[in-house]
Backbone as a ProteinNet text record, in pm:
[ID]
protein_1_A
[PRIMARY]
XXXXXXXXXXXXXXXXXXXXXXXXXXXXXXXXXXXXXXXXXXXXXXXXXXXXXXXXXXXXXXXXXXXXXXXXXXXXXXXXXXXXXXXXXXXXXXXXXXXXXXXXXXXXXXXXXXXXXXXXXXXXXXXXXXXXXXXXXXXXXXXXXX
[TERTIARY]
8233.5	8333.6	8457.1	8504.6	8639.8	8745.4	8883.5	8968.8	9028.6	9011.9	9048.4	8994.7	8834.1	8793	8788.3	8834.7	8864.9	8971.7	9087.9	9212.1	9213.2	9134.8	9112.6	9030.4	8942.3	8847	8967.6	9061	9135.8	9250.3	9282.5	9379.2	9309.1	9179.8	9106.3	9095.2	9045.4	9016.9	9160.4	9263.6	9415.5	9427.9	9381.4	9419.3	9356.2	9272.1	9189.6	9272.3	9348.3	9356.4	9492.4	9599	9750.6	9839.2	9763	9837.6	9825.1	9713.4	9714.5	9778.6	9818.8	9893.5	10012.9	10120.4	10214.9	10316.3	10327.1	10451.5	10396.1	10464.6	10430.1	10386.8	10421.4	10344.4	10232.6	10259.5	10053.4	9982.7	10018.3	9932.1	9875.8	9994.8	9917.7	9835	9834.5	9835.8	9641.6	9605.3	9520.7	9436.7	9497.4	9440.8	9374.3	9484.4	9433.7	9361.2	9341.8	9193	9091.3	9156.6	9000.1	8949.2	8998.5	8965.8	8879.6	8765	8709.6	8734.7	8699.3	8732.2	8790.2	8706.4	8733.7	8905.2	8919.6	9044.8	9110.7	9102.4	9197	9267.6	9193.3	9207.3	9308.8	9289.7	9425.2	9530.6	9508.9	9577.2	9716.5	9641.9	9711.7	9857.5	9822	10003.3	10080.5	10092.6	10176.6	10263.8	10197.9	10324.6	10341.7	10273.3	10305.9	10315.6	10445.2	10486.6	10480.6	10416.6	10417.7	10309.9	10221.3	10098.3	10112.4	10174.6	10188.7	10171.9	10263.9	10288.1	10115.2	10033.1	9907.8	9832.2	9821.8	9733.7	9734.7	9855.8	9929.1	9837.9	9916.9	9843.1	9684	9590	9430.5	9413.8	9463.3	9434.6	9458	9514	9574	9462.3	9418.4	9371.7	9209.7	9186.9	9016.4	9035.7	9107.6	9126.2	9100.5	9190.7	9168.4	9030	9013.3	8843.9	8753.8	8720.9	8693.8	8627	8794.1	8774.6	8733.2	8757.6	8695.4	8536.8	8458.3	8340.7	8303.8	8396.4	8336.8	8345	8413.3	8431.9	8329.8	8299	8188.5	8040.8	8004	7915.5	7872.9	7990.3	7994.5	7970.7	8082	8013.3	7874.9	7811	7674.8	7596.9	7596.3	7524.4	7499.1	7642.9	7679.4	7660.5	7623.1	7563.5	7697.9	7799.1	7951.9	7983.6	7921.4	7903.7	7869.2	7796.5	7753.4	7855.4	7904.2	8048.4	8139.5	8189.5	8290.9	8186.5	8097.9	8037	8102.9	8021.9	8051.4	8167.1	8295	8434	8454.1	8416	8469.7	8422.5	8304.2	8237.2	8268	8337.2	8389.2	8491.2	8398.4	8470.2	8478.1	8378.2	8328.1	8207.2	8185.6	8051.5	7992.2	7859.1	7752.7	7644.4	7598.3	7548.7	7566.7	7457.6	7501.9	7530.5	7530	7584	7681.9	7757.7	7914.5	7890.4	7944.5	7941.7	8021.5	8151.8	8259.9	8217.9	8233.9	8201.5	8303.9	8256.6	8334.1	8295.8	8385.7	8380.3	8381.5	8350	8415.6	8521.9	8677.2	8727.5	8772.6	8876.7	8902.7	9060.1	8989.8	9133.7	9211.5	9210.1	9259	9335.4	9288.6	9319.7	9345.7	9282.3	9268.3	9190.5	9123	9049.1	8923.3	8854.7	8691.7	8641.7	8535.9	8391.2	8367.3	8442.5	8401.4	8501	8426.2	8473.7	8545.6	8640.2	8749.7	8638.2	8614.8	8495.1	8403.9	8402.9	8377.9	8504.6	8595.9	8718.8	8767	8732.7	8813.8	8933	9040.3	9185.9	9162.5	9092.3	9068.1	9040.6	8965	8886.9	8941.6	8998.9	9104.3	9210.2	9290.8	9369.9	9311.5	9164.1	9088.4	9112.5	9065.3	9025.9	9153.1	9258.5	9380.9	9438.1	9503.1	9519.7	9714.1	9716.3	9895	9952.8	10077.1	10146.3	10123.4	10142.8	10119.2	9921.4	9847.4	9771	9781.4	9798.1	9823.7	9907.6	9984.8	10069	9940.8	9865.3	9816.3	9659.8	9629.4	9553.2	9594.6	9710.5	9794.9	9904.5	9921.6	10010.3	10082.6	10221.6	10299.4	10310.7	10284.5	10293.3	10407.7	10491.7	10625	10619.9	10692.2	10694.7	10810.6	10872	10955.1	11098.7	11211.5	11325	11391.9	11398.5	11460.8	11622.2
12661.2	12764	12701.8	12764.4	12703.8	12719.1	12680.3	12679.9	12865.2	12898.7	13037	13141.8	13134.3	13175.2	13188.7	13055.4	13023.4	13089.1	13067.3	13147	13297.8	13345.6	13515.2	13519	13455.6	13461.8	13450.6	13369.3	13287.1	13414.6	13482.4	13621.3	13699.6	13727.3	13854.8	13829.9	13706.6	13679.2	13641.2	13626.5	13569.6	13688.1	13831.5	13922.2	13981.2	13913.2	13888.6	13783.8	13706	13608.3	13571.5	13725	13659.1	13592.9	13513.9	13407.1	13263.5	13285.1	13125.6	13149.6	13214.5	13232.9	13259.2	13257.7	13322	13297.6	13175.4	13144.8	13071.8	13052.6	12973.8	12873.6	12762.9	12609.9	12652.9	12725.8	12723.2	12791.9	12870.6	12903.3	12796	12741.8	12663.1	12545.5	12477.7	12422.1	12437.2	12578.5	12600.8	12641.4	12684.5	12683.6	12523.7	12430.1	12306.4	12239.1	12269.7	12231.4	12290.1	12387	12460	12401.3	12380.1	12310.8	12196.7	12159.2	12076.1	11947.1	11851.4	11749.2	11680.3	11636.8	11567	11618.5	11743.4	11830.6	11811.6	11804.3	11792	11659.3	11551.4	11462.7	11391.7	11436.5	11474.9	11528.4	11671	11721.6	11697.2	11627.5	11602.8	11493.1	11377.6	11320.4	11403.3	11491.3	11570.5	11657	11625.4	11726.6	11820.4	11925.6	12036.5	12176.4	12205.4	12301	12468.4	12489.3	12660.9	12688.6	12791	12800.4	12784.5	12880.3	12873.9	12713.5	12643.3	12507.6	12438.1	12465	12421.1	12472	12599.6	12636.1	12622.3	12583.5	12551.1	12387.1	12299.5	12147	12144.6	12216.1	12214	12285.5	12384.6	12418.8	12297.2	12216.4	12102.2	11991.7	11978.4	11873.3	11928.4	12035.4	12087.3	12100.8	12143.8	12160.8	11989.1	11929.5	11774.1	11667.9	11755.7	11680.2	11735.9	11892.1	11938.1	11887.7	11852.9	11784.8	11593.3	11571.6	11410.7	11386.2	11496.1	11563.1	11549.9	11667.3	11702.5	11566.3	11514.1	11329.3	11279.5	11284	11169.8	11216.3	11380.2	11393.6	11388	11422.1	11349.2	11209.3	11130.8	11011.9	10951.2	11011.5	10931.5	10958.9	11082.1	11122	11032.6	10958.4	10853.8	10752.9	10702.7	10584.8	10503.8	10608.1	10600.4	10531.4	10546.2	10521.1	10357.3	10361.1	10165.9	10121.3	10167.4	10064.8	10049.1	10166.7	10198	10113.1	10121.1	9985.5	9859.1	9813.5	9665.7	9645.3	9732.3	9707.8	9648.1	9762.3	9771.4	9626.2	9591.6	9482	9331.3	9323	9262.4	9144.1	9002	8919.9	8928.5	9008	9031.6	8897.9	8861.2	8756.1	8811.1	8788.9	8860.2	8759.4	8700.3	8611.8	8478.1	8462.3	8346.1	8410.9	8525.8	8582.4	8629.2	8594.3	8606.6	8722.2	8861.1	8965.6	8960.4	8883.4	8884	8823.9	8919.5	8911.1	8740.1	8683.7	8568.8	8448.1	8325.6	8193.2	8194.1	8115.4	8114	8036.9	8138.5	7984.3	8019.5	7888.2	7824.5	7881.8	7927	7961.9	7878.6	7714.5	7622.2	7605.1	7575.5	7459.5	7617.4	7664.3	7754.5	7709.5	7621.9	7566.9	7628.5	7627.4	7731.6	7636.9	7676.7	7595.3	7557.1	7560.7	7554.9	7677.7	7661.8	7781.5	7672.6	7696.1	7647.6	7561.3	7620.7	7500.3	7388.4	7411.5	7264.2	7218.6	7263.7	7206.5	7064.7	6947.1	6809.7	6811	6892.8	6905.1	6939.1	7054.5	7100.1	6993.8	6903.8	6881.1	6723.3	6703	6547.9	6567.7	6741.9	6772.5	6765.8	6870.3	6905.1	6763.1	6629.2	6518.7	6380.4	6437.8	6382.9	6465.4	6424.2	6468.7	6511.2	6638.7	6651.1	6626	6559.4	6570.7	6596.2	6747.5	6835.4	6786.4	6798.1	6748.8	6600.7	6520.6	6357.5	6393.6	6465.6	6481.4	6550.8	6604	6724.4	6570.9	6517.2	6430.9	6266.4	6263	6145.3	6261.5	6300.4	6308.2	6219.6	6265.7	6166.7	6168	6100.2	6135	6097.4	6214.4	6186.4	6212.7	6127.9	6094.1	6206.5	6249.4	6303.7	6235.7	6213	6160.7	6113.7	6000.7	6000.2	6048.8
9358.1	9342.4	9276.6	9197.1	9087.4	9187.9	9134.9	9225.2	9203.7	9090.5	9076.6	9173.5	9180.5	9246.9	9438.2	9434.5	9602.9	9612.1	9535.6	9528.7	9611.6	9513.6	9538.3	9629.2	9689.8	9825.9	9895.8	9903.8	10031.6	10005.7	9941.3	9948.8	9990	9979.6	10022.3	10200.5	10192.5	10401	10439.3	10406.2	10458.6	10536.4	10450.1	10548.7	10692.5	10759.2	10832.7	10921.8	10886.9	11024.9	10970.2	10983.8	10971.1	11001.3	11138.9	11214.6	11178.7	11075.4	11011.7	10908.4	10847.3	10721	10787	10861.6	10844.4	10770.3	10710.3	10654.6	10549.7	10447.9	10279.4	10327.5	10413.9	10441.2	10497	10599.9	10710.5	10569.1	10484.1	10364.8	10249.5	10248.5	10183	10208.5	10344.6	10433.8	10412.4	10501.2	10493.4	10370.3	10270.8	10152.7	10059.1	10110.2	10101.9	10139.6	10266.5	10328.3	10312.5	10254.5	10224.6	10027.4	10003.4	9852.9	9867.4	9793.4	9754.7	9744.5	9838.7	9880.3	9736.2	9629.9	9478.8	9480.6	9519.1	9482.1	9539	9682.9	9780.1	9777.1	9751.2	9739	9650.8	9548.4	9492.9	9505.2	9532.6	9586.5	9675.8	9806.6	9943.3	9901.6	9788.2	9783.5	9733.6	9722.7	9600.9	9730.6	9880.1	9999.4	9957.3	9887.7	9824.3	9974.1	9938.8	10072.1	10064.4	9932.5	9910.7	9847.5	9879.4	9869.7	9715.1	9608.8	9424.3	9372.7	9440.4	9414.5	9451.1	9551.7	9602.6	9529.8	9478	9368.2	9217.9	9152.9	9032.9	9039.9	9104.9	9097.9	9121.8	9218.6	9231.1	9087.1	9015.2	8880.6	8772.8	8797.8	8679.6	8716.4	8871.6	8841	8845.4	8860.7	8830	8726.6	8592	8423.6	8416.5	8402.1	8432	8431.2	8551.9	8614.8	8489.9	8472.6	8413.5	8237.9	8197.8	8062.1	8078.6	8174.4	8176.3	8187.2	8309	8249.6	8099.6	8040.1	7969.2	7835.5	7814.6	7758	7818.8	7937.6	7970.3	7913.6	7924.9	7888.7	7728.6	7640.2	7504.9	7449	7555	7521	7536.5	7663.6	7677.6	7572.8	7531.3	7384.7	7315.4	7281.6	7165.8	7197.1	7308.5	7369.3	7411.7	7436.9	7491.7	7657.1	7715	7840.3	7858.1	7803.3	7819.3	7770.8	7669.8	7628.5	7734.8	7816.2	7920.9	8008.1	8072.2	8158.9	8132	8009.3	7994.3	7984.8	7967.8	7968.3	8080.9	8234.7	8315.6	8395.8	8366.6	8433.8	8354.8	8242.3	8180.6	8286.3	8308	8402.8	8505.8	8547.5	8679	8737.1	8866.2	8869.2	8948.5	8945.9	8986.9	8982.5	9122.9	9157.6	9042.7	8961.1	8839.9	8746.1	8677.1	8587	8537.7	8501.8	8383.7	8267.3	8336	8193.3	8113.4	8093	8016.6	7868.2	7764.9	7620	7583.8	7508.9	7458.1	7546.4	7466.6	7534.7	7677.6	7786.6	7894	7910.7	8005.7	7994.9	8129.4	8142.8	8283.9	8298.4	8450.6	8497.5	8538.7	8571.6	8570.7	8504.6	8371.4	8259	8133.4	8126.8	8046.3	7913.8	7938.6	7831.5	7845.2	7679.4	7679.2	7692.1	7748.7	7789.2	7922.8	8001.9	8205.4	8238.9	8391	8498	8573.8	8663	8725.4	8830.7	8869.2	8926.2	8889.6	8762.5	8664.3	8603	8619.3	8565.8	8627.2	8558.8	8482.5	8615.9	8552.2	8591.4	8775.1	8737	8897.6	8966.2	8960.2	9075.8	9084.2	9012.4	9008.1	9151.4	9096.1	9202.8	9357.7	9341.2	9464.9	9541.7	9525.1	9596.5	9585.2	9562.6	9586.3	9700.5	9804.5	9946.2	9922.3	9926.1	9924.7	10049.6	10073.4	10164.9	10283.1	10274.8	10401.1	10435.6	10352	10438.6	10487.1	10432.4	10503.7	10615.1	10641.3	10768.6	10868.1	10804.5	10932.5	10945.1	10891.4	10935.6	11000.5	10978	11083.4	11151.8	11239.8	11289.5	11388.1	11352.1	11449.6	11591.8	11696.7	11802.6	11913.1	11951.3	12026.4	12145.7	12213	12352.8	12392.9	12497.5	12555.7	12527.1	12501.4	12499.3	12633	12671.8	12803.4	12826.5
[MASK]
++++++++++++++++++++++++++++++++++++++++++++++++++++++++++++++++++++++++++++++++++++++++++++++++++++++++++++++++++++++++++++++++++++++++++++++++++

């Protein structure tokens, strides 16, 4: 059911149970819960306090939803969709596999050709002991002050 259509259902039964409607918030209130979760969902940050204002925004964002649909189903046509994949998975890891198009490089060093875990630089640092740990593996031990 569109949001237009719920609209005019939810005016036709409002008059049926005038105690949940009585005032612009419990209207819209309940008109919002009654919308389509995808919708509502949206919907709900927007604190919208008057039923016009609750039906104005579920119209913007079902027009909205609507046309992103309708883009997605164009693109797959065009073999549009796999591109938007490999974007999105772009430098993502996945067990041993690296989807990111290009060289690999290091978030270390920023040099191509290792992952920070084969990184030279990295792992010089890794097995040199800072400070704070040499303190936390000798600690000093103090007696009470007389």
């Amino acid at each position: 059911m569109t949001v237009t259509e719920y609209a005019a259902k939810f005016t036709q039964l409002s008059r049926y149970a005038p105690n949940m409607v009585a005032n612009e918030q419990m209207q819209a209130k309940q008109f919002q819960e009654g919308l389509r979760l995808n919708i509502r969902a949206q919907v709900a940050p927007f604190m919208l306090r008057t039923y016009s204002e609750v039906v104005a925004r579920a119209l913007v964002i079902e027009r909205e939803m609507e046309e992103a649909q309708r883009l997605r189903s164009k693109n797959s046509k065009f073999g549009g969709s796999e591109k938007w994949e490999r974007y999105f998975k772009c430098q993502k890891y996945s067990g041993t596999t690296y989807w990111a198009k290009g060289p690999r490089r290091c978030y270390e060093c920023a040099e191509v050709g290792h992952l920070r875990r084969e990184c030279p630089k990295f792992q010089q640092l890794a097995y040199q002991p800072s400070q704070w740990q040499f303190q936390q593996m000798n600690p000093q031990i103090q007696g009470r002050q007389p």
